[in-house]
C-alpha positions in Angstrom: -22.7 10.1 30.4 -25.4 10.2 27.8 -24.7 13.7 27.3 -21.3 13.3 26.6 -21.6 10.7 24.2 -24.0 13.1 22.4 -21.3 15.7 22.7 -18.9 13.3 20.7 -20.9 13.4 17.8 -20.3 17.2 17.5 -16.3 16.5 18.3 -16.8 14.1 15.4 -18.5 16.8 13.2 -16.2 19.1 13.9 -13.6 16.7 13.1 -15.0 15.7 9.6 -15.4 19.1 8.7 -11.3 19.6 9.0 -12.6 22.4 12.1 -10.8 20.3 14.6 -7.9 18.0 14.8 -9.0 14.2 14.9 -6.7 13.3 18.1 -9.5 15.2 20.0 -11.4 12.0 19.1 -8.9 9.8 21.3 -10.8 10.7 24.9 -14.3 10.4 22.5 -13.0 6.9 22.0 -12.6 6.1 25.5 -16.1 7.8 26.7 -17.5 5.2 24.2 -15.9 2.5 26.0 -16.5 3.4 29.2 -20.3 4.1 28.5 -20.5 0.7 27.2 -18.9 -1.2 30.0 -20.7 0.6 32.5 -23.8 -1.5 31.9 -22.0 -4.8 33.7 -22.4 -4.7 36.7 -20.9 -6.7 39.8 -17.7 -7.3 37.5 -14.2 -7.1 39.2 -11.8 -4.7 38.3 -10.0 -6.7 36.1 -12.5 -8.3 34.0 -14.0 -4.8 33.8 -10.6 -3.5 32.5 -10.2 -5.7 29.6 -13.7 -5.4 28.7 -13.3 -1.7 28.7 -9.8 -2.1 26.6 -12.1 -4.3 23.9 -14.3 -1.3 23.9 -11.7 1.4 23.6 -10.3 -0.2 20.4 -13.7 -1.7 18.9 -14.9 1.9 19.1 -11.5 4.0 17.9 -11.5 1.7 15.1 -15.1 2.2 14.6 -15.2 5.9 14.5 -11.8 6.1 12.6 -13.0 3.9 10.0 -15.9 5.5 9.3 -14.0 9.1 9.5 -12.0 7.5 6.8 -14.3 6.1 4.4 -17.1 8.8 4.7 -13.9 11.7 4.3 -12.2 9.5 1.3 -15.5 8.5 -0.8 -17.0 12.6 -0.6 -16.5 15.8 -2.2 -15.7 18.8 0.0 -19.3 20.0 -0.8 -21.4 16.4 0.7 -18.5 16.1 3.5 -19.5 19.9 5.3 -23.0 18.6 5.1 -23.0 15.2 6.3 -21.0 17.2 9.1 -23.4 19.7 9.8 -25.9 16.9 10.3 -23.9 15.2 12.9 -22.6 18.3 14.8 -27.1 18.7 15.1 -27.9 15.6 15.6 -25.6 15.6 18.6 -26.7 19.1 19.3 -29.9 17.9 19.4 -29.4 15.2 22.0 -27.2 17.0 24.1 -29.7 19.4 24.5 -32.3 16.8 24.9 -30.7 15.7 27.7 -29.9 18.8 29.6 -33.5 20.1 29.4 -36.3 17.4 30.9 
């Protein structure tokens, strides 16, 4: 799971850098969530469900906040690189996690 969380922050990079359309954040959104809940354990199903709704929307509002401000409050120029840091800093865990 830890490497697709990692993976999101290149979707995201991608995203910010107008490479990729920001509805392919939706299923980032819900990897978040269901990272995050995974950690309770011996929950029923339906606690486990609403906790994992909370998450979905904590984190797509999160992410599209942030998309927001940091895409609103840039030029073009500071925007590509504060993409190109994300898309490697995920790189850089993903690949972290795929060789021990």
């Amino acid at each position: 799971m830890e490497l697709l969380v990692s993976l999101s922050l290149v979707l995201e990079g991608l995203v910010l850098s107008g490479r990729l359309n920001p509805a392919l954040l939706v299923p980032a959104f819900a990897l978040h969530g269901y990272v995050l809940s995974a950690s309770v354990l011996g929950w029923e199903a339906t606690p486990i469900a609403t906790y994992f709704a909370g998450l979905l929307l904590s984190q797509a509002l999160l992410l599209a906040i942030s998309l927001r401000l940091v895409s609103r409050g840039l030029s073009a120029v500071n925007r590509q690189w504060i993409a190109g840091l994300l898309v490697g800093i995920g790189a850089a865990f993903t690949w972290s996690s795929l060789v021990p």
